[in-house]
N, C-alpha and C positions, 0 to 999 in steps of 0.2 A: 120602716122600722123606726121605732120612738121610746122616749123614757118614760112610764109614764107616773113612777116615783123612785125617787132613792131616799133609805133609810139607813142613818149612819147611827151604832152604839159604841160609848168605847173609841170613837176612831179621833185620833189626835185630840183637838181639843172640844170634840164633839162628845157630850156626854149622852145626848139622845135627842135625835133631830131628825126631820123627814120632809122631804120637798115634793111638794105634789108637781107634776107638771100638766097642762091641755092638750087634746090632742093640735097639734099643729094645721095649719090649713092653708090655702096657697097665700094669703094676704098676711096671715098672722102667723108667722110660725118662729120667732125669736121668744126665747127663756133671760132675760138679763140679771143676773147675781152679782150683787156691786158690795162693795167695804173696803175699806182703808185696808193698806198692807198690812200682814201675818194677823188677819182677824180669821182665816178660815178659807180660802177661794182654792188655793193651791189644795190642801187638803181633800177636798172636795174633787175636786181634779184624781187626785188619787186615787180615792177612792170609788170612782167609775174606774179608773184603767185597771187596778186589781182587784177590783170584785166582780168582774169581765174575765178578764185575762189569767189573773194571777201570778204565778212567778212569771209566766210569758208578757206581762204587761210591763216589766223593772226597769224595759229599757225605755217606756213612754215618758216615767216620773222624772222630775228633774231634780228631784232634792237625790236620787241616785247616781244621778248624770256630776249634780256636783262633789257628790263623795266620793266622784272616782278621778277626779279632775277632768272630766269629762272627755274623758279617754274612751272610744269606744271598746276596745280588747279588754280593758276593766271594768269597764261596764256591765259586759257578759258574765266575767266573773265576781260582779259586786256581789254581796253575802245577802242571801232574801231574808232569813232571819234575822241578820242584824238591822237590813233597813226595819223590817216588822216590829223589833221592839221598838223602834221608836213613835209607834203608830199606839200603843195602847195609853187611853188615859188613862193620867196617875191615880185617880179615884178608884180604878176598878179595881188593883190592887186591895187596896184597904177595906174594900167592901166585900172581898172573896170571891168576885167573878172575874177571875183574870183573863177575860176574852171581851175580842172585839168582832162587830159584826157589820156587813153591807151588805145591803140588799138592793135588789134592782128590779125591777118589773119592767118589760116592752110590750111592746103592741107591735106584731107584725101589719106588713098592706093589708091582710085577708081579713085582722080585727083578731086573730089569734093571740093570746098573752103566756108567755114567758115569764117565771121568777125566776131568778139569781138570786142565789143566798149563801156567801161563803162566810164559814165564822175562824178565825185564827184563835186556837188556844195556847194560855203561856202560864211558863209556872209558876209556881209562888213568887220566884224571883223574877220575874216577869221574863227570863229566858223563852225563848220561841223555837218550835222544833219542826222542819216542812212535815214532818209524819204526825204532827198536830192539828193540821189543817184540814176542816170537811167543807164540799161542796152541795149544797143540794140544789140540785132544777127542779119546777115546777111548773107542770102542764097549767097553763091559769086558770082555764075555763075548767078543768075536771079537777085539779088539783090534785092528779095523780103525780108522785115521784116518776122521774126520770132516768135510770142509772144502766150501766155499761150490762153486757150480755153476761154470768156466774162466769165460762169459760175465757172470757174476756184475760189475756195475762196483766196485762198495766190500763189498770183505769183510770190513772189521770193522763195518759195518752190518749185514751179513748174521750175524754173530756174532754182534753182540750181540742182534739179534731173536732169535736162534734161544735161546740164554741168557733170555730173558724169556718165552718163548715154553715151554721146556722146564723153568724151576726158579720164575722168577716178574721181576716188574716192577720196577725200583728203587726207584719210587715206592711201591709198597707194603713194600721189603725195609725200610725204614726202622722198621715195623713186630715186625720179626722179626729185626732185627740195631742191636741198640742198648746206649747207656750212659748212665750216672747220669745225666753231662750233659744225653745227649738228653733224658733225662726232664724232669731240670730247664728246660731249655730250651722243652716245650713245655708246661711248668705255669705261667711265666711271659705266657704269654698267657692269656687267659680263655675260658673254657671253652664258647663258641660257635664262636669260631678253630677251636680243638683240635680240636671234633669234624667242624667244615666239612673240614677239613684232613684230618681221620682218612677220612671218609666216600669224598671225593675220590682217595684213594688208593688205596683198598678197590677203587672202581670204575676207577682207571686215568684218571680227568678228565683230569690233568695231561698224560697224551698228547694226548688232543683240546683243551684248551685252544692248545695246541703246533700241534696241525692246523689248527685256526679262524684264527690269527693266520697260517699257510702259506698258507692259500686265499686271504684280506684281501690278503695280500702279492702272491700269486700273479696274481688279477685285476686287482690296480692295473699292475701290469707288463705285462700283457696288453692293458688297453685302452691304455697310454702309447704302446703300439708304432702303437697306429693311427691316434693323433695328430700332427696337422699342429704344425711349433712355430711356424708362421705364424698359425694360429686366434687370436685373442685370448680369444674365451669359452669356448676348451677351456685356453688360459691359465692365465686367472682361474679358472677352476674349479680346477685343479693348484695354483696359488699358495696358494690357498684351502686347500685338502685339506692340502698341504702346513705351512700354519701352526697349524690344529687338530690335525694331528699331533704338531709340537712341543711345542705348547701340553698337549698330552693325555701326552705321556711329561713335561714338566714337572712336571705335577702328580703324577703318580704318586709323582717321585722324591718329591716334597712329600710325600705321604700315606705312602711307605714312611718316611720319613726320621721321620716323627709316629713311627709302629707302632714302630718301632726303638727311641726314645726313649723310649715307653710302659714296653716292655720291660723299659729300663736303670733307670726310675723306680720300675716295680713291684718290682725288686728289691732297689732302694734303702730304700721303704718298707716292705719285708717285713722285713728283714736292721732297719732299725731298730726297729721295733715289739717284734722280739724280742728286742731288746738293754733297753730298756723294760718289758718285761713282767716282771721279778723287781724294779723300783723301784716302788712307787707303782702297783701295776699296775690296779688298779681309775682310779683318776684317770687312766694311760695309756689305757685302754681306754674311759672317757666322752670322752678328747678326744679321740681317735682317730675314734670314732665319730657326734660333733659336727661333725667337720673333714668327712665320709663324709658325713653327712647335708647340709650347707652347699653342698658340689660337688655333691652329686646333683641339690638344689635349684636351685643356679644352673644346673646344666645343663639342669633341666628349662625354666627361664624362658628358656634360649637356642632351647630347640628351639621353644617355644611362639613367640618370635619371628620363627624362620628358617620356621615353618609358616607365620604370617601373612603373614612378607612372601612366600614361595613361591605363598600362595592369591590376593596383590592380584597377583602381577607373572603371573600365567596365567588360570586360568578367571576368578575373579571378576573381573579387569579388564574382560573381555568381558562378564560379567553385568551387570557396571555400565553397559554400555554400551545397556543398555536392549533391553529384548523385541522393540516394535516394530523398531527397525534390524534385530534378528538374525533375525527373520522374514520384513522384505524380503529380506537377504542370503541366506537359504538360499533364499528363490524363487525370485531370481535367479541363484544357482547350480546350480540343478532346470533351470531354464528354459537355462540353457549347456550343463548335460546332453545334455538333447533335442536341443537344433541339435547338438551334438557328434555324435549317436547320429544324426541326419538326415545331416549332410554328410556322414559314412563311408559311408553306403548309399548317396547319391546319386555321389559319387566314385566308388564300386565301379560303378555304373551305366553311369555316362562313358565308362569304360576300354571297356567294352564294346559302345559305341555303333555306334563305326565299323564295328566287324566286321560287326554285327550289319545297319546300312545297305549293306555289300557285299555282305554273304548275300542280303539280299532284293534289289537289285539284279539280281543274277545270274539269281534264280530267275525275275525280271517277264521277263526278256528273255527267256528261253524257254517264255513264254506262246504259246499255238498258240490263234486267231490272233495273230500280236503286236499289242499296240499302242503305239498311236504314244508319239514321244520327251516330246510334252506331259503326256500321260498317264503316263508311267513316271514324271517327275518333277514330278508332283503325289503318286502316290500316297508315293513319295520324302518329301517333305516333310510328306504327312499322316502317317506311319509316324515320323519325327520329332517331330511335335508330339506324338503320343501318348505316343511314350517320355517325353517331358521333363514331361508331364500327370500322371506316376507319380509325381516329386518335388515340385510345386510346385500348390499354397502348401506349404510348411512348414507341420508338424504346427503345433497347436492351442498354444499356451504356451511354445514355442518363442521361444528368443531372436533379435534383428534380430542382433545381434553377438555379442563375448566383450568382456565387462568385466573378468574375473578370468583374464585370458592366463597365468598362470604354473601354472593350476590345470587339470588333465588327469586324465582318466579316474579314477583309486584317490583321487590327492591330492585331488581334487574331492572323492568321495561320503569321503575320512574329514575333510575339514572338517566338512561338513553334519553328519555324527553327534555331532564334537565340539560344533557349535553349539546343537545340538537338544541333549545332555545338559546344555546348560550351566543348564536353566533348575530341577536340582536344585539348588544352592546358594543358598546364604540368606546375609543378614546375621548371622543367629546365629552364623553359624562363624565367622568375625572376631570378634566377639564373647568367642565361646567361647576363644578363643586367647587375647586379650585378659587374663579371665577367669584363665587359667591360667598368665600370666605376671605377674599381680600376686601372685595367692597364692603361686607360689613362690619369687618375689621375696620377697615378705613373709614367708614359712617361714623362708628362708637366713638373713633380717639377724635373724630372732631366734635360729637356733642360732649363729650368729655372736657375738649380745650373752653367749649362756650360753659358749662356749669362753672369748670373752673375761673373765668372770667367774671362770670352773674355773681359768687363765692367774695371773689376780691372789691367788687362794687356794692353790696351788699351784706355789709358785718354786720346788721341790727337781728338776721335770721342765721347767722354762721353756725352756732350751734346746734342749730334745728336741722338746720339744711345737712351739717355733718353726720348728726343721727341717722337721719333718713337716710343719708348715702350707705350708712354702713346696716342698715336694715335689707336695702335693697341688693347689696353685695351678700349678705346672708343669704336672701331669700335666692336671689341666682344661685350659688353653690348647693342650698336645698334640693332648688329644682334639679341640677346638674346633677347632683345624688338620687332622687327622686326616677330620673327618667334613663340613670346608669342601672340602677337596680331591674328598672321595669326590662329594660333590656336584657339584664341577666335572666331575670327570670323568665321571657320569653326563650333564651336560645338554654336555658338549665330543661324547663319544661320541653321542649323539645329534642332533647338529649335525654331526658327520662322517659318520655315515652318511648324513642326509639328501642332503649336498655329493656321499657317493660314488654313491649314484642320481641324482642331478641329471648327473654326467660319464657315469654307465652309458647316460643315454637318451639325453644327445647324439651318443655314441660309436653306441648303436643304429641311433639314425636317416638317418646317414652312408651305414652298409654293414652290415645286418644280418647279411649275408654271408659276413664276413670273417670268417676261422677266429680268429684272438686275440681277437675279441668272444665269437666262441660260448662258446669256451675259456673267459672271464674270466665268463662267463652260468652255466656249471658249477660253477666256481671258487665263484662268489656260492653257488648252491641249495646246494651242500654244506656251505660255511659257515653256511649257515640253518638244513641237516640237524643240525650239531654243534651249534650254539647252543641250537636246540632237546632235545635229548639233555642237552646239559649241564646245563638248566634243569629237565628231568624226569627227571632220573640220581639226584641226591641225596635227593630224598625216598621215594625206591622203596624204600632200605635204612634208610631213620631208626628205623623201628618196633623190625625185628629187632638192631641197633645197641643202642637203647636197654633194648629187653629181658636183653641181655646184659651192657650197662654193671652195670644193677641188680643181677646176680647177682654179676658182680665186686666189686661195690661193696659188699655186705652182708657177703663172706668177708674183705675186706681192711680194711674203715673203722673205723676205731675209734668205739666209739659209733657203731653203723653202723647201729641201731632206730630213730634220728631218722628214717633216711629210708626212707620205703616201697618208693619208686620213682623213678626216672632217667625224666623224661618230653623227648622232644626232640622240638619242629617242624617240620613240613617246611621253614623257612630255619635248624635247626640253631637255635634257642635252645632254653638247655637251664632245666630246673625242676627242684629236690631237692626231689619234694613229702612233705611230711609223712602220717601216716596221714588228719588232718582237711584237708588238699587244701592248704594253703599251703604257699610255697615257703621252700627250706630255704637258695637260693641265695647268701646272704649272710652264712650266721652265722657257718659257721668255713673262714676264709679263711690257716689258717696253712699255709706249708712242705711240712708231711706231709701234710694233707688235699690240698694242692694236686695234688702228688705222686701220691697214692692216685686219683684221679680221671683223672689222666694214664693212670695205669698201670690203668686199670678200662678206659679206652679201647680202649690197645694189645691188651689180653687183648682185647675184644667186635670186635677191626675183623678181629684173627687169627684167632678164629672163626667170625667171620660171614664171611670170606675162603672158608674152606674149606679152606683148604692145609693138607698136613702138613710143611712147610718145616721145619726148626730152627727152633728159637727160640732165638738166642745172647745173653744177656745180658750185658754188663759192670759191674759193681757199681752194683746196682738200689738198695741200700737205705738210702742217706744220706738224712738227716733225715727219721728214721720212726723214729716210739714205738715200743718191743716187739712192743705188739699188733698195729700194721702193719705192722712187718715178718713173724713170723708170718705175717699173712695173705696177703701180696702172698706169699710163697715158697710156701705152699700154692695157691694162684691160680695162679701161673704157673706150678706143675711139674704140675697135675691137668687134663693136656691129653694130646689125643691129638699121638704124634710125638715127637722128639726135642729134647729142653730142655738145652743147655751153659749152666751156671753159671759167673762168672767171678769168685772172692770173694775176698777180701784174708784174710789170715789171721785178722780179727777181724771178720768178716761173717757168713759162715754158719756159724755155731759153736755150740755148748752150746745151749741149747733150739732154736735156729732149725737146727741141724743134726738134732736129735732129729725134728722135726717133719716133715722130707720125708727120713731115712736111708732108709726103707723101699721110697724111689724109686730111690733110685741104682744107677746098672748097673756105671759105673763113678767112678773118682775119681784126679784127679792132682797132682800140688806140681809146683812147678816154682823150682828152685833156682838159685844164681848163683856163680861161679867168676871168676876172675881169670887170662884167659890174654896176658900180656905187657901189663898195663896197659887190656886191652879187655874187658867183660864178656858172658859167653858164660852163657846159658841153658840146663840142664841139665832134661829130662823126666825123673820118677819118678814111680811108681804109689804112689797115697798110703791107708796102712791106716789107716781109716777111724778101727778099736778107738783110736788113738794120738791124735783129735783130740776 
């Protein structure tokens, strides 16, 4: 799949312009679009991602990303109209065509061609309205229109399926249609994020994470229809559900709101470190990694805490609670069993009693010769005793009652197993937690006495070094906020589900009947089906991911021998192992490496994808040493498929232009003029020889 022109009217400062491009081939297949900053690239950029995508593109653009503070929750709700009026040029007003138009023509592998042609109309005032906007596709070769089935209910749903369906996902276009910023943006997380996030998209999650929460929704609405709002325990159970719900998006914002903070901190501590590193850099660089070592330690003593108290406040509680009780308790739960597994059969028995006393009835009376009415009911009542002789006594061990009423069939036998494993824990593990919150208690106050030492020897960096300290004590309580919430909403979320099968059985045992329970029973098993996929989705592609990251990473990294190999786990933690197996994970945490490792992603998730998409880039190569640059531009243009470069006039130039010329098919500038005080963007093919 390939571009093989875009044509912008109307769009920013494009008054009417068209880019042809060639097809691609394996030797030649880079597009380069070069100009001095705000001449036109970005825009441009644009206008593939929404005359593609459309509203589903808003979160590729990044002039969206910065009007939201590049907040992703605002992002989703950035306004598409108001980015869109800023897309019309000011001419078109004046001249009575208040629309702006992009078009896109591809070529699939087969040689089959595709138009995209989305036009946005605005009105006089140049306001823009989403019910203004039309789409049209075109078969290229017949140039027949392409449009949704008349019964179709929503066709730009249909559109846009058919759009992901035919060129790719937007969740993965992110991949393949990006700029510096995006880069930076995702180097600024850490590098298990990055690749959760990369993996996730590769396979399309984010759809199904979207589904699981439809289904959740979907069944809750389904069983509400069948409740009474007189019930009080169907009530309680909704008040109930309804406030761990709260409680459970609470916290999220809580733990997004950490992550975002992270973010802004990690960037603050980067951008200072290298403001640092030309003073005193050695003495920046032991307190920097004093301050590193201190919060690692303290965080270890927090975890070692939050595990002990996690271990007394669940199993060991109950272990403490001594053998002997929990071996009565599971007897007596065996023994509820059995009566449970008795009164079903014997209930089942019942229903069929009477019949079963008319059938024989019937059949005594037509004994030849008959006998008498004494006789038919004796045998009547012998035939009675016998049936009821089938159930009684109760089995062997069997319980006289239920002492554990709230305990039924599954939740019964998964108590018993928890109880029976409970009698693996020891005191050792308290202990051992213990153990492990003194020693790094005791690590941290001694890198602490030696900062404070480096601090007193060293007043030419005291200020710097003071910032950083208190950057890094921010960012621990973050994280401490960060992985308190995570936990809440792990034991919230699992406290909501329990409440929504507790409303599933009472709603069951009503009216099994009723169709919005079956409905909300489907709803549930597919929600199961997803959860489970999602949980065994991610680790199926880690291997081949990782293998790939490796290869990106030795052509792009500067000093790139350290690392052997990219090793990722099946929950995405990643390891830079060295040739002797230790990890590299830590050591150079600057800017470009951050970068390098981003962009080692993007390259391994687009090929492990499979697609021959474009690969449009917007100015890839800020903060990257020579060598990295180099390498990332050899890396990303040594791909099968169609690569658009988007470079500033001092980006890919002089060796980094020497080094992939031999790829380019074609190449453009893109120049600027002055028509009545508004600037208008001019396309030229740009000789190469002249740069």
């Amino acid at each position: 799949m390939h571009l093989r022109f875009v044509e912008l009217i109307n769009w920013r400062s494009y008054r009417s312009a068209r880019f042809e491009f060639p097809r691609p081939l394996d030797s030649k297949n880079v597009i380069l679009v070069m100009a001095p900053n705000e001449y036109g690239k970005t825009s441009f950029f644009e206008a593939v991602a929404l005359g593609l995508f459309g509203r589903d593109g808003l979160p590729l653009v990044p002039r969206a990303r910065a009007g939201t503070n590049n907040d992703a929750s605002e992002r989703i709700k950035a306004s598409y109209s108001n980015f869109l009026e800023g897309t019309l040029h000011r001419h078109a007003i004046e001249s009575g065509t208040p629309k702006c138009v992009v078009k896109l023509e591809w070529e699939d592998e087969n040689g089959d061609r595709i138009e995209i042609k989305r036009t946005w109309h605005f009105r006089a005032n140049g306001a823009h309205r989403i019910a203004d906007d039309q789409l049209d596709i075109y078969d290229g070769q017949s140039g027949s229109l392409l449009a949704p089935p008349v019964a179709e209910p929503d066709r730009n749903l249909w559109y846009s399926n058919w759009i992901a369906q035919r060129f790719l996902h937007p969740s993965l276009a992110e991949f393949f249609l990006f700029d510096g910023e995006q880069v930076q943006r995702y180097a600024n997380r850490n590098m298990n994020e990055q690749v959760r996030l990369g993996i996730e998209g590769l396979l399309g999650l984010p759809v199904l994470h979207s589904l699981k929460e439809s289904l959740g929704r979907y069944a809750q609405n389904r069983r509400t229809q069948v409740a009474s709002p007189s019930d009080d325990t169907v009530n309680a159970v909704k008040e109930a559900i309804d406030g761990l719900e709260n409680r459970l998006d609470a916290k999220k914002l809580e733990r997004d709101k950490a992550i975002e903070e992270l973010q802004s901190l990690d960037g603050e501590i980067e951008d200072l470190t290298q403001q640092l590193r030309g003073r005193e850099e050695g003495a920046v660089a032991l307190a920097k990694s004093l301050l590193e070592d201190e919060s690692r330690h303290r965080d270890e003593a927090q975890r070692a805490i939050l595990n002990l108290t996690t271990l007394l406040a669940g199993d060991m509680a109950l272990a403490i609670a001594g053998a002997s009780l929990r071996r009565e308790t599971i007897s007596c739960l065996r023994s509820e069993a059995k009566r449970e597994i008795w009164e079903t059969g014997r209930n089942e028995g019942n229903r069929n009693l009477e019949r079963f006393v008319s059938d024989l009835s019937e059949k005594i009376s037509q004994l030849q010769p008959p006998i008498s009415d004494n006789c038919h009911d004796a045998v009547i009542q012998a035939a009675k005793a016998a049936w009821h002789a089938l159930w009684h006594p109760p089995p062997e061990d069997c319980a006289d009652g239920y002492l554990h009423t709230a305990l039924t069939g599954t939740t019964r036998a998964g108590t018993i197993n928890r109880l029976t494993a409970i009698d693996q824990h020891s005191a050792s593990e308290a202990a051992d937690y213990v153990a492990q919150f003194e020693s790094a208690r005791a690590t941290a106050e001694a890198k602490k006495r030696e900062h404070l030492e480096l601090e007193r020897v060293a007043p030419i960096v005291e200020e710097q070094t003071k910032r950083l300290k208190e950057l890094m004590e921010q960012s621990g309580r973050y994280k401490e906020q960060r992985e308190a919430a995570q936990r809440e909403i792990d034991s919230t979320t699992a406290e909501l589900s329990q409440k929504q099968k507790e409303l599933a059985r009472y709603m069951s045992s009503r009216d099994l009947r009723a169709p919005a329970l079956r409905h909300a029973e489907k709803a549930d098993a597919y929600a199961a089906l997803v959860d489970e996929l999602l949980r065994d989705a991610v680790p199926f592609e880690v291997n081949e991911v990782a293998d790939e990251m490796t290869r990106a990473w030795k052509e792009m990294a500067h000093m790139s021998d350290r690392v052997e190999r990219i090793d990722i786990s099946t929950d995405c933690e990643v390891r830079l192992l060295a040739v002797d197996g230790s990890d590299l994970h830590q050591i150079d945490k600057s800017a470009g490496a951050s970068q390098v490792f981003t962009q080692a992603l993007i390259t391994a998730i687009t090929k492990v994808s499979g697609r021959t998409f474009p690969f449009i880039v917007d100015t890839p190569l800020a903060r990257l040493s020579r060598e990295q640059r180099l390498g990332v531009l050899k890396t990303f243009t040594d791909r099968q498929g169609q690569v658009i470069l988007l470079s500033t006039d001092q980006e890919v130039v002089d060796d980094k232009l020497d080094a992939i010329r031999d790829r380019i098919a074609a190449s453009y500038q893109l120049t600027v003029t002055q028509d009545r005080g508004v600037t208008a963007t001019m396309v030229q093919e740009l000789d190469l020889r002249n740069v």
